[in-house]
Each structure stands twice: as structure tokens, then as C-alpha cells.
C-alpha positions, 0 to 999 in steps of 0.5 A, a space after each residue: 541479539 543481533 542474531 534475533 534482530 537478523 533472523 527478524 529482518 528475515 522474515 520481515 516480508 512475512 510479518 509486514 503482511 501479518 497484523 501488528 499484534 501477531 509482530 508485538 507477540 513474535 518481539 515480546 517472545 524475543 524479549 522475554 527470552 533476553 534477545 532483545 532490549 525493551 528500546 529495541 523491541 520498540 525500534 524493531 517494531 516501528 521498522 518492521 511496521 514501516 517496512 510493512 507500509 512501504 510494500 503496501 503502497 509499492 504493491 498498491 502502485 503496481 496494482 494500479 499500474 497493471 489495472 491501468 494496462 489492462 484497462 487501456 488494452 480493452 480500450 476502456 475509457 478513463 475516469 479522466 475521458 469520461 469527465 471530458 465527455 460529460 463536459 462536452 455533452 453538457 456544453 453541446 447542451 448549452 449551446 443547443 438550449 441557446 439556439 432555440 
């Protein structure tokens, strides 16, 4: 059992970005072959699914990351400085409206 549930953690990476029904197919195969409990293929199943989100959101945070860095090198405004200059503009028109 514990083989089946080191061998699973192996390929962990592997099945985090494999859908969950393909990872309920590989954990029901390792119970029908007696190599994992019922409980365990539910446990196995919750962790791998959680270890699966966690990389998603840690290769999301890097996507993000390394979009902002290449959009700051281009010298491209943020949503944050345009908003700012929207309300400025929108000020500016205010004021002028009013001295007329």
C-alpha cells in the first residue's frame, strides 16, 4: 500500500494537471488491485486534488508576476495609472465646466 501511495505522490505533478476523473480512474485501478483501502483512495484523492490547486494558484501567481514584468519594461500604463488619469481628466473637466 504504501508503495502504490509513494509511486502516487510521484506522479503527483502529473496528475495535478490531469482532470480529476482521469486521477478517480488511476485510485480506483490501485483499489481494485487491493493497494488501496476505500478511506485511502478518498484521502489520496482529496490530496492530490489539493496539491493540484495549490500549483495552480502558485503558477497563476508566477504568470502575474512575470506579465506585470514584462508590461513595466514596455512601459505600459497599469489598470491602476489609467483609473488615476480617468479621474484626473474627469476632474480637469469639472473644473473647466465650472469656470465657464
Amino acid at each position: 500500500m504504501r508503495e502504490a501511495v509513494r509511486k502516487g505522490m510521484a506522479l503527483g505533478l502529473g496528475l495535478a494537471a490531469a482532470s480529476k476523473e482521469q486521477a478517480e480512474k488511476i485510485i480506483d485501478e490501485l483499489v481494485k488491485k487491493g493497494e488501496l483501502s476505500q478511506q485511502e483512495s478518498k484521502d489520496f484523492l482529496r490530496e492530490l486534488l489539493r496539491r493540484g490547486e495549490e500549483s495552480k494558484k502558485e503558477l497563476d501567481d508566477k504568470i502575474q508576476s512575470k506579465l506585470k514584468e514584462m508590461l513595466s519594461g514596455l512601459n505600459v500604463a497599469t489598470k491602476e495609472e489609467v483609473q488615476a488619469l480617468e479621474k484626473r481628466l474627469a476632474q480637469l473637466e469639472k473644473e473647466r465646466k465650472q469656470s465657464e
